[in-house]
KOLFIGU-20383 format. One line per 10 residues: for each residue x, y, z of C-alpha. Coordinates in nm, 3 decimals, always signed. Layout:
// residues N
X/Y/Z ~ ...
// end
This chain:
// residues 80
+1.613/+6.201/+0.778 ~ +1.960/+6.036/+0.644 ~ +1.860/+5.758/+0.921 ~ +1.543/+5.665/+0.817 ~ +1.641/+5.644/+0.431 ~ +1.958/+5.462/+0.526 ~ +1.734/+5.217/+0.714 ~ +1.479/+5.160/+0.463 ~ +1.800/+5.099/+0.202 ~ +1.930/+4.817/+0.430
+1.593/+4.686/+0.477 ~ +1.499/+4.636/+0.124 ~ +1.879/+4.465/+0.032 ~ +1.784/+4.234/+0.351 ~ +1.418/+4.159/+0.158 ~ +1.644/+4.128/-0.149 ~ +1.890/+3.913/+0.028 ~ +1.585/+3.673/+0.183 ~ +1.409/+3.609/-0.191 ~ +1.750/+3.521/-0.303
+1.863/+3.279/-0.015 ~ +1.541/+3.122/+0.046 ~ +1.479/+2.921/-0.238 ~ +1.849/+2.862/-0.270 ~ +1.823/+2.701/+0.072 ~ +1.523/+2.496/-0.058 ~ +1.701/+2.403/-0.399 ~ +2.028/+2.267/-0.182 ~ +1.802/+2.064/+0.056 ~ +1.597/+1.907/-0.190
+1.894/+1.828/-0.460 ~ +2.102/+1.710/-0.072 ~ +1.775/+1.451/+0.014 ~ +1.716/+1.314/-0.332 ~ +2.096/+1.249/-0.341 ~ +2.061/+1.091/+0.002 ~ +1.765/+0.879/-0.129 ~ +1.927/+0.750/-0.402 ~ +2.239/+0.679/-0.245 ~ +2.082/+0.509/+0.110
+1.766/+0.383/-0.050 ~ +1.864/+0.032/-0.056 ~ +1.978/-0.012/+0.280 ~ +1.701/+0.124/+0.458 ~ +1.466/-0.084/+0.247 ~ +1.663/-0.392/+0.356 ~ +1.662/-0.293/+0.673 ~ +1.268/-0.245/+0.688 ~ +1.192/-0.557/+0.507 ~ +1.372/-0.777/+0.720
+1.249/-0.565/+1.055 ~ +0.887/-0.627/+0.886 ~ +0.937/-0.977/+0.827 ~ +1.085/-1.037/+1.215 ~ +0.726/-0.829/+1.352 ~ +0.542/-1.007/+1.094 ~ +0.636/-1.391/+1.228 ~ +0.645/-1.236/+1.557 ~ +0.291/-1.179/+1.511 ~ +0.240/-1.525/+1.348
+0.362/-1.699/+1.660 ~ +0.063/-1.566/+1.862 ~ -0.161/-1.673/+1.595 ~ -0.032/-1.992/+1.650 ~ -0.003/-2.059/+2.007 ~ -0.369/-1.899/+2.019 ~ -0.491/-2.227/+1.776 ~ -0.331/-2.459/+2.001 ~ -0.520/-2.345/+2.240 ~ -0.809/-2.320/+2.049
-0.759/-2.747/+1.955 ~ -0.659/-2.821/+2.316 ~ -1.025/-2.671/+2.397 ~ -1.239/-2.810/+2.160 ~ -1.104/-3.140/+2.171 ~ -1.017/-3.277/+2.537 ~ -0.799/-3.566/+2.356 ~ -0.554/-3.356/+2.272 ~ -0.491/-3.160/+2.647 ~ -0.182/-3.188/+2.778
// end
């Protein structure tokens, strides 16, 4: 019987234990990212800017070659 009431004991200060270190976990790792955020923020949004900007004449340079084309055809003057 001392077993059983021994066991329950250590299982209740473990559910204690878990209430306790759970949201102190969370509070760490959310007060950890914002502080990451705020101090990396600007250099990953340079970083995606100027990898949006590359994709984004990338994709202009297509658009281009495709209205050459698009002259060449419609006026045979113009083929090379």
């Amino acid at each position: 019987m001392e077993v059983t009431a021994a066991y329950a004991a250590g299982s209740s200060a473990f559910a204690a234990l878990i209430w306790w270190v759970v949201p102190v976990a969370g509070l760490l790792g959310g007060i950890g990212y914002v502080v990451w955020v705020s101090k990396f923020k600007g250099k990953f949004e340079s970083e995606t800017s100027r990898s949006v900007g590359q994709f984004q004449r990338f994709q202009e340079s297509f658009r281009d070659e495709q209205k050459d084309q698009h002259n060449n055809l419609d006026n045979p003057d113009n083929r090379a």
